[in-house]
N, CA, C and O of each residue as an XYZ file, in Angstrom:
632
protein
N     162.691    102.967     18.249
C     163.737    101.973     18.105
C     164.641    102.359     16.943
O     164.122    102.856     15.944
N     166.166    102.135     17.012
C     166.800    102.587     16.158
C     167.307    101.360     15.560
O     167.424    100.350     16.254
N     167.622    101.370     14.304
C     167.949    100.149     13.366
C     169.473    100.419     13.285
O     170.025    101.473     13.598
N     170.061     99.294     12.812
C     171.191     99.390     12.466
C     171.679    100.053     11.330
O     172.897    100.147     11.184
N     171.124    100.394     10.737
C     171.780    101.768      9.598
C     172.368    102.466     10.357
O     173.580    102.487     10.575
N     171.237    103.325     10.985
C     171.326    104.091     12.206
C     172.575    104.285     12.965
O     173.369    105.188     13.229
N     172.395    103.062     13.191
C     174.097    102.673     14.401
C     175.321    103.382     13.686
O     176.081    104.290     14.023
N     175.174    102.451     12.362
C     176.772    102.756     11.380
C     176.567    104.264     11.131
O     177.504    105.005     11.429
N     175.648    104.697     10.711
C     175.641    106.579     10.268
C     176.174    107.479     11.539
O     176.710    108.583     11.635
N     175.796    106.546     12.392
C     175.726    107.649     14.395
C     177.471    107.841     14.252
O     178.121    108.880     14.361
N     178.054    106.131     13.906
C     179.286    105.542     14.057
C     180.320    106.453     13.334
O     181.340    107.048     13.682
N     179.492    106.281     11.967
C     180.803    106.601     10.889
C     180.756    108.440     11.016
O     181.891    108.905     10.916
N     179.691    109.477     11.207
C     179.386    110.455     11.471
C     180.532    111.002     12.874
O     181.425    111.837     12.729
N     180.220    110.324     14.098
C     181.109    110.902     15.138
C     182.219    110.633     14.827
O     183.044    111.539     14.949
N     182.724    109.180     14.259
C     184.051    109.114     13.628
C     184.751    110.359     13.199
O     185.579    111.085     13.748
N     184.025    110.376     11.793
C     184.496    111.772     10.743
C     184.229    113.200     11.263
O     184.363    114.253     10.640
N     183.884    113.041     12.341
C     183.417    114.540     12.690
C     184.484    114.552     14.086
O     184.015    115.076     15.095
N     185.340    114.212     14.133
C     186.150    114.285     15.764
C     185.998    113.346     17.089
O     186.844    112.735     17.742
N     184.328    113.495     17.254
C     184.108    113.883     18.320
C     184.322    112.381     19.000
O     184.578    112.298     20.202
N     184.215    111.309     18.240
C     184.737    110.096     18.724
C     186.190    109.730     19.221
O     186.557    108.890     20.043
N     186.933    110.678     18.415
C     188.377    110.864     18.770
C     188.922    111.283     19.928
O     189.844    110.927     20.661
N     187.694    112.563     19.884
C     187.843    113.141     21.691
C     187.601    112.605     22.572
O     188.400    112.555     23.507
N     186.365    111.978     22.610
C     186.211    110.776     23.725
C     187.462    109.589     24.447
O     187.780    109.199     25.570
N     187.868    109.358     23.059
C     188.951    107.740     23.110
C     190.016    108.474     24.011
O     190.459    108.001     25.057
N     190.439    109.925     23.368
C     191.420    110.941     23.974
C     191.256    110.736     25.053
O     192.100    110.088     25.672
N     190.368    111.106     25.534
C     189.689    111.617     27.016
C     190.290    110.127     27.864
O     191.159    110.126     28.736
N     189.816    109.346     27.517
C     189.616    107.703     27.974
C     191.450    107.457     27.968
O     192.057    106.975     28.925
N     191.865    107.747     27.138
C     192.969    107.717     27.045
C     194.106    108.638     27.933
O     195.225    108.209     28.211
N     193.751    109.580     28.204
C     194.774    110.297     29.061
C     194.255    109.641     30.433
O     195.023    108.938     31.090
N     192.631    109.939     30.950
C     192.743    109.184     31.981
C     192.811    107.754     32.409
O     192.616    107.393     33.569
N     193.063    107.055     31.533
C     193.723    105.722     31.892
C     192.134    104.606     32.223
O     192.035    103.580     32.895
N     191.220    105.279     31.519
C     189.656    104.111     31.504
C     190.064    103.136     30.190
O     190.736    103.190     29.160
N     189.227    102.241     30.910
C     189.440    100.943     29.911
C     188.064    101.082     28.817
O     186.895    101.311     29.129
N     188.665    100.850     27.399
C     187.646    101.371     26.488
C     186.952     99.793     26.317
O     187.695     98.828     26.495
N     185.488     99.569     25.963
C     185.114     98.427     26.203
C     183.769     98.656     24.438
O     182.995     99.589     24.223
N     183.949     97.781     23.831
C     182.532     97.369     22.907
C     181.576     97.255     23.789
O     181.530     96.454     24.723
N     180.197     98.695     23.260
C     179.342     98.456     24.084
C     178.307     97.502     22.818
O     178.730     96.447     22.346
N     177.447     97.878     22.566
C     175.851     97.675     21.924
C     175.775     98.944     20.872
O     176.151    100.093     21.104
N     175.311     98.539     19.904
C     174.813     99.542     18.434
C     175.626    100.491     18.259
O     175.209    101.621     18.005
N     176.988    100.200     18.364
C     178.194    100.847     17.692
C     178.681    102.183     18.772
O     179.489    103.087     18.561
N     177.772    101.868     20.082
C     178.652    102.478     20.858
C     180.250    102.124     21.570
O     180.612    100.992     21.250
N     180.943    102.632     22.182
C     182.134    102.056     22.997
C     182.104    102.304     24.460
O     181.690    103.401     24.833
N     182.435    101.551     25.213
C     182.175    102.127     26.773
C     183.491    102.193     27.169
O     184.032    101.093     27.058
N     184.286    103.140     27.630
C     185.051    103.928     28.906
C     184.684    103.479     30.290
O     183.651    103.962     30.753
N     185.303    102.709     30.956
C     184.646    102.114     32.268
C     185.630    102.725     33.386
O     186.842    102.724     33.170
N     185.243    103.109     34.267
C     186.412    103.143     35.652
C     186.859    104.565     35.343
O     188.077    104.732     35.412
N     185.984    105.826     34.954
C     186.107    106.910     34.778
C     186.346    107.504     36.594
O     185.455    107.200     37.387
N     187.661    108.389     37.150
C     187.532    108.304     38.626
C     187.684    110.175     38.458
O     187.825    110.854     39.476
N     187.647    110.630     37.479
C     187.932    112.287     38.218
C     186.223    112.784     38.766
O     185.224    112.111     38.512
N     186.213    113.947     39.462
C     185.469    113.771     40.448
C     184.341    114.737     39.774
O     183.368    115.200     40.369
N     184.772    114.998     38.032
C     183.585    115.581     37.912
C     183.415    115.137     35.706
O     184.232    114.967     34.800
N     182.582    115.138     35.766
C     180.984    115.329     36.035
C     180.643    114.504     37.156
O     181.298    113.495     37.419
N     179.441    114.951     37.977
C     179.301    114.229     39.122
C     178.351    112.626     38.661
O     178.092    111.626     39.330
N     178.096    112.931     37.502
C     177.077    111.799     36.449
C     177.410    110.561     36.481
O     178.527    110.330     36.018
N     176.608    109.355     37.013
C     177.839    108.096     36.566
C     177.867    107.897     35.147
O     178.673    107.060     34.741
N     177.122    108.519     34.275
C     177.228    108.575     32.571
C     177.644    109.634     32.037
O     177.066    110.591     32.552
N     178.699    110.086     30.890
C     178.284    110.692     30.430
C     179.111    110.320     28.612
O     179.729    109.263     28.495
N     179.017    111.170     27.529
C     178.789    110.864     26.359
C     179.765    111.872     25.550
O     179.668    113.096     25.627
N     180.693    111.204     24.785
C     181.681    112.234     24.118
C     181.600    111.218     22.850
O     181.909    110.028     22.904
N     181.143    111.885     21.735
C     180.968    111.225     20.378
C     180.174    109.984     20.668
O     179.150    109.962     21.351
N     180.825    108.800     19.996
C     179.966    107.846     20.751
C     181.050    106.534     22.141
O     181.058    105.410     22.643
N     181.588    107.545     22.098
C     182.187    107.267     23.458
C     181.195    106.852     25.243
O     181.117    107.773     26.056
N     180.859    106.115     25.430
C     180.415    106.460     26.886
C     181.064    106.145     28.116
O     181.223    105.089     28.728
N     181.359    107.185     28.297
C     182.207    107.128     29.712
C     181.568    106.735     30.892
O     180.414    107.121     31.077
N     182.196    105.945     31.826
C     181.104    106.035     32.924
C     182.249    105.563     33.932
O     183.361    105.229     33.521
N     181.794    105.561     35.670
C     181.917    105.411     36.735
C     182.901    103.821     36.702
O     184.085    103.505     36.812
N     181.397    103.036     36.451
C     181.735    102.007     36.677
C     181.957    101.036     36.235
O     183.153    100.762     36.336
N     181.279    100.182     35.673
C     181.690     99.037     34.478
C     181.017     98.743     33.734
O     179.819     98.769     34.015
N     181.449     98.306     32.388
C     181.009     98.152     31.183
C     179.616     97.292     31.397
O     178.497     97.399     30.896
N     180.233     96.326     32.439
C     178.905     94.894     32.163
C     177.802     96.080     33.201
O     176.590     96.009     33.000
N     178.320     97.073     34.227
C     177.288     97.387     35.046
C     176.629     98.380     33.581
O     175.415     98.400     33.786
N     176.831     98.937     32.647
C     175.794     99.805     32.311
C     175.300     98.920     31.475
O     174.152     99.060     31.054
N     175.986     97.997     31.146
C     174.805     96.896     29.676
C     174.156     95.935     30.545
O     173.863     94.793     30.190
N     173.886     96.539     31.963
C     172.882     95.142     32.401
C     171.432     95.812     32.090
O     171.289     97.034     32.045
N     170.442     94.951     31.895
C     169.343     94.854     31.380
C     168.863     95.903     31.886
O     168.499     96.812     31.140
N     168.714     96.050     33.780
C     167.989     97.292     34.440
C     168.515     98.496     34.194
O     167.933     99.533     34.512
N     169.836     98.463     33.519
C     169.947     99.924     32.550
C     170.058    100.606     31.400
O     170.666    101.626     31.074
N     169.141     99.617     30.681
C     168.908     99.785     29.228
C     168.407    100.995     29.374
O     169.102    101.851     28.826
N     167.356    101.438     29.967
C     167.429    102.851     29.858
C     168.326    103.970     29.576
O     168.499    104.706     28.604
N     168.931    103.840     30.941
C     170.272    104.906     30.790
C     171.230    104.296     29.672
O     172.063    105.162     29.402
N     171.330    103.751     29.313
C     172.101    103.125     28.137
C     171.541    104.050     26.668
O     172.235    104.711     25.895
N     170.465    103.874     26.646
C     169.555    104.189     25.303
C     169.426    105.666     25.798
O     169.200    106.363     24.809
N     169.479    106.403     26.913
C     170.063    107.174     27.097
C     171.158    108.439     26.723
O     171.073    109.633     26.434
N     172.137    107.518     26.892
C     173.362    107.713     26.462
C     173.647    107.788     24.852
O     174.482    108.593     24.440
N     172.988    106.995     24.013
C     173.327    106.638     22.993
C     173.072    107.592     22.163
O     173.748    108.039     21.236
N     170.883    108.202     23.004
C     170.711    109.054     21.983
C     171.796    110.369     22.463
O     171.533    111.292     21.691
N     172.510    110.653     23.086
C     173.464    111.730     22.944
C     174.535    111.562     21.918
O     174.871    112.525     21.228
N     174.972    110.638     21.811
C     175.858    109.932     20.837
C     175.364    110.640     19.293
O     175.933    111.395     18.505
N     174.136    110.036     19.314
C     173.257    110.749     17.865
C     173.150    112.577     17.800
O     172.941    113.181     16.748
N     173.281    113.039     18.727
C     173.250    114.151     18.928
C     174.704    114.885     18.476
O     174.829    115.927     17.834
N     176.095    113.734     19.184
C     177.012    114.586     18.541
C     177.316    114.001     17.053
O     178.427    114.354     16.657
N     176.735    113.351     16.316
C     176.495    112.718     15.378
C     176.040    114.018     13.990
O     176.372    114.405     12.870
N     175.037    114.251     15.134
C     174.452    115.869     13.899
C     175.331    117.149     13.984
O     175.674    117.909     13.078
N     175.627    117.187     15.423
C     176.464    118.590     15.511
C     177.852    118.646     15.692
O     178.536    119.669     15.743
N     178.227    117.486     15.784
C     179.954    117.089     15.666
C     180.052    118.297     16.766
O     179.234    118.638     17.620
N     181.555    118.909     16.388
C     182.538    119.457     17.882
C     181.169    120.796     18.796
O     181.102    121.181     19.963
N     180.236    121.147     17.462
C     179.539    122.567     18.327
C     178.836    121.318     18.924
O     177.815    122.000     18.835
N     178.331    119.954     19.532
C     177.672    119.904     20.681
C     178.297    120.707     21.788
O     177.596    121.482     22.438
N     179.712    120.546     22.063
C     180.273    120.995     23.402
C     179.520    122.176     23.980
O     178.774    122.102     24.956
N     179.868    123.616     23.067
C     179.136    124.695     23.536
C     178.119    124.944     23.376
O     177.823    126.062     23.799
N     177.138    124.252     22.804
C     175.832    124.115     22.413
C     175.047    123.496     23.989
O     174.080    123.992     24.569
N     175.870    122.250     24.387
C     174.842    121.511     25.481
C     175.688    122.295     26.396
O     174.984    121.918     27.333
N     176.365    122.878     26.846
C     176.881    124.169     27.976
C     176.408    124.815     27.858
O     176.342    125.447     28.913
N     175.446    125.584     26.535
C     174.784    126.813     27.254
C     173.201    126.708     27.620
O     172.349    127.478     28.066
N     173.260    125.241     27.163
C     171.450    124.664     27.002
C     171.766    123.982     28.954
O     170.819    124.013     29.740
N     172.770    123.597     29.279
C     173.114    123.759     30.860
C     172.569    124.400     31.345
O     171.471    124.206     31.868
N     173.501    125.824     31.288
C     173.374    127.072     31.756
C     171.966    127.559     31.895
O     171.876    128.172     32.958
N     170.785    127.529     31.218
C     169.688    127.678     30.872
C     169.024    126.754     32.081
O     168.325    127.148     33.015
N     169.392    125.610     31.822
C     168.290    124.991     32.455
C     168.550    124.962     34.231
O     167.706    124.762     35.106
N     170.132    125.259     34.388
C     170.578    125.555     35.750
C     169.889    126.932     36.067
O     169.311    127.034     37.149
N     169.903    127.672     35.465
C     169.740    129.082     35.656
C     167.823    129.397     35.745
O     167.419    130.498     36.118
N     166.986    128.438     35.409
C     165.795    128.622     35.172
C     164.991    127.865     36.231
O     163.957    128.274     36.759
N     165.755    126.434     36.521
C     164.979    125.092     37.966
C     165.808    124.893     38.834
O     165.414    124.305     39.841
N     167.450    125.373     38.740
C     168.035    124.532     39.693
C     168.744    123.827     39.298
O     169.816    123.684     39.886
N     168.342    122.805     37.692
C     169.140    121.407     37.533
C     169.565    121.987     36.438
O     169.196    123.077     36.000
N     170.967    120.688     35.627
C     171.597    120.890     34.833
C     170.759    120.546     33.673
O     171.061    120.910     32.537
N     169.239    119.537     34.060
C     168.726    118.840     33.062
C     167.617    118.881     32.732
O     167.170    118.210     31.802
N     166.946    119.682     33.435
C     165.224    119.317     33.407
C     164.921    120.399     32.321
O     163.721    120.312     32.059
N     165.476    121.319     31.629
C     165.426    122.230     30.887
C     166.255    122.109     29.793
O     165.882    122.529     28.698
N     167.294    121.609     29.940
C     167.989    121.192     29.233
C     167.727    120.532     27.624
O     168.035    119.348     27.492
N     167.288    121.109     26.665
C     167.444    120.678     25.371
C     167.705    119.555     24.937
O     166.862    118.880     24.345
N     169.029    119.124     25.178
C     169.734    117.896     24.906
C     169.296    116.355     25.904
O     169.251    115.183     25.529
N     169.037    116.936     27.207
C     168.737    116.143     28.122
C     167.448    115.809     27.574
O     167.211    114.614     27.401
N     166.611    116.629     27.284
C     164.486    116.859     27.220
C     164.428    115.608     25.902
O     163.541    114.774     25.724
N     165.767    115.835     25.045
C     165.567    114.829     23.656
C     166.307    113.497     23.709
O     166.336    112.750     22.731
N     167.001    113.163     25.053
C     167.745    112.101     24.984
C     166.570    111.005     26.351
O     166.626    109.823     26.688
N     165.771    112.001     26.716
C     165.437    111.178     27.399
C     165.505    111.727     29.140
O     166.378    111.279     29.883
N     164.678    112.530     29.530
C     164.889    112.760     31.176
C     164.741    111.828     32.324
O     165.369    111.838     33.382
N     163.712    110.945     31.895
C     163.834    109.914     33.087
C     164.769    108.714     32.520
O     165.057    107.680     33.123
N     165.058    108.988     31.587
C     166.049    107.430     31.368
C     167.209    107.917     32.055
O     167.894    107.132     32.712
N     167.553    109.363     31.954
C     169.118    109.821     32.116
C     169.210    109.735     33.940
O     170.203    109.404     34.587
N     167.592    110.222     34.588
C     167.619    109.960     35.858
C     167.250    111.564     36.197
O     167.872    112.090     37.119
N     166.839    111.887     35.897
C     166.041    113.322     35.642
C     164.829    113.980     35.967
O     164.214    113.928     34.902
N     164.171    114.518     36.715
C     163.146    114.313     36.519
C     162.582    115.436     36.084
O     162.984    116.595     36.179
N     160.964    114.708     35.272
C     160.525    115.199     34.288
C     160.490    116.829     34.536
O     160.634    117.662     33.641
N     160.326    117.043     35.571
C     159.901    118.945     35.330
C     160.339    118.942     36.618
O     160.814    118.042     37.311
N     160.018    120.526     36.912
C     160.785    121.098     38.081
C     160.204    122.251     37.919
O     160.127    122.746     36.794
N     159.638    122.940     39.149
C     159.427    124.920     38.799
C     160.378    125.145     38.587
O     161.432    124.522     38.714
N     159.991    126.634     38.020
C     160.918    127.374     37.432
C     161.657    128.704     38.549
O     161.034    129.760     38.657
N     162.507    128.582     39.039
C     163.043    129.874     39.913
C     162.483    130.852     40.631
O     163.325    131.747     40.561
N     161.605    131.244     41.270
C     161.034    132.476     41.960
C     161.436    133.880     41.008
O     160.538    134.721     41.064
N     162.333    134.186     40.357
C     162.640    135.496     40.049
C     162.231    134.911     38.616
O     161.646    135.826     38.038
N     162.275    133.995     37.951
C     161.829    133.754     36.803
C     160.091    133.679     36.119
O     159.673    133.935     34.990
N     159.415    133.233     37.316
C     157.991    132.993     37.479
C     157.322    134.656     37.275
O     156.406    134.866     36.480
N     158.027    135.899     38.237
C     157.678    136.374     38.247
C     157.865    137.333     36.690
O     156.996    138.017     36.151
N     159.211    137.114     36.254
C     159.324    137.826     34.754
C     157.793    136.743     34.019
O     156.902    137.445     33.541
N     157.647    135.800     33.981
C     157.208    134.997     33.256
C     155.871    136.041     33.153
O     155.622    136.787     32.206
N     154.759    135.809     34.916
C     153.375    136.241     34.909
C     153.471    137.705     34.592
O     152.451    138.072     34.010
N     154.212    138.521     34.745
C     154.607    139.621     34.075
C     153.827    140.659     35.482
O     152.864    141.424     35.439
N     154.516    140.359     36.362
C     154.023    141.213     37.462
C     152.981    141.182     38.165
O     152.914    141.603     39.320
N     151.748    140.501     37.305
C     150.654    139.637     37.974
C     150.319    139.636     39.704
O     149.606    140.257     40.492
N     151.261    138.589     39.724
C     151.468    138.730     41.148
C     151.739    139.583     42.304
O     151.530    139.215     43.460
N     152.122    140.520     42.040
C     152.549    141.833     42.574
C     151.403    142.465     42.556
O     151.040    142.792     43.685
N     150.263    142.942     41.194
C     149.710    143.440     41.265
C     148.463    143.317     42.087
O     147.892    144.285     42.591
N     148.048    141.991     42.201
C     146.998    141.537     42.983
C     147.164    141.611     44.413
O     146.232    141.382     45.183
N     148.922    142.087     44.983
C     148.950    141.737     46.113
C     148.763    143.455     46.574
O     148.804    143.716     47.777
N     148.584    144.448     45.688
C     148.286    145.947     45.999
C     146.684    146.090     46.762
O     145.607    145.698     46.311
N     146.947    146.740     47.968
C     145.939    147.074     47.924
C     144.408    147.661     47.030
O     143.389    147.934     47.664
């Protein structure tokens, strides 16, 4: 559980560090309505470009989403909410390097299961089943086999 210190440091941190700016930006060119969420987040509602395909996602402590403010602060999505937030805290510590930081922790986790998230760093610490995630996933066929280190191959020799 996070206290309200917390909130104001997450707050005044993404503030001074950009990344809250970028968000409002964001919200702002595309024409979402910025809304007071809960513990010093802000919600972006009526986000319509067609990607991220996410109905959440998190720029400073900006949260953008799909659909509406009251739909992500209803109770059955406190999860994804608390979710969201801890990303907020995330660009809180790393200000503007989250961007290329959680793109290449992406890349990784696309490149290793399939998903953008199950490997994913940022996702693994904000929460995988809150975000809608699930917990694990194998790892790639060509990856398994770097992993056992040929193992498999070898046993299959006559």
């Amino acid at each position: 559980m996070t206290t309200p210190r917390r909130h104001l440091a997450r707050t005044v941190l993404t503030a001074a560090n950009g990344t809250t700016g970028a968000g409002l930006l964001l919200a702002l060119i595309t024409r979402t309505r910025v809304r007071r969420g809960r513990d010093g987040v802000l919600i972006a509602e009526g986000w319509r470009l067609p990607v991220p395909p996410a109905s959440c996602f998190t720029i400073g402590s900006v949260i953008i989403t799909r659909r509406s403010a009251e739909w992500l602060l209803a109770e059955e999505r406190a999860a994804l909410l608390a979710h969201e937030s801890r990303h907020a805290g995330q660009y809180a510590v790393l200000g503007p390097l989250f961007f290329p930081a959680y793109w290449v922790a992406c890349g990784w986790s696309y490149a290793t299961t399939g998903s953008w998230g199950v490997r994913n760093w940022f996702e693994r610490h904000a929460g995988l089943l809150d975000g809608g995630y699930p917990e694990e996933l194998p790892l790639r066929p060509w990856l398994r086999r770097i992993w056992s280190g040929g193992r498999n191959a070898q046993r299959l020799r006559p």
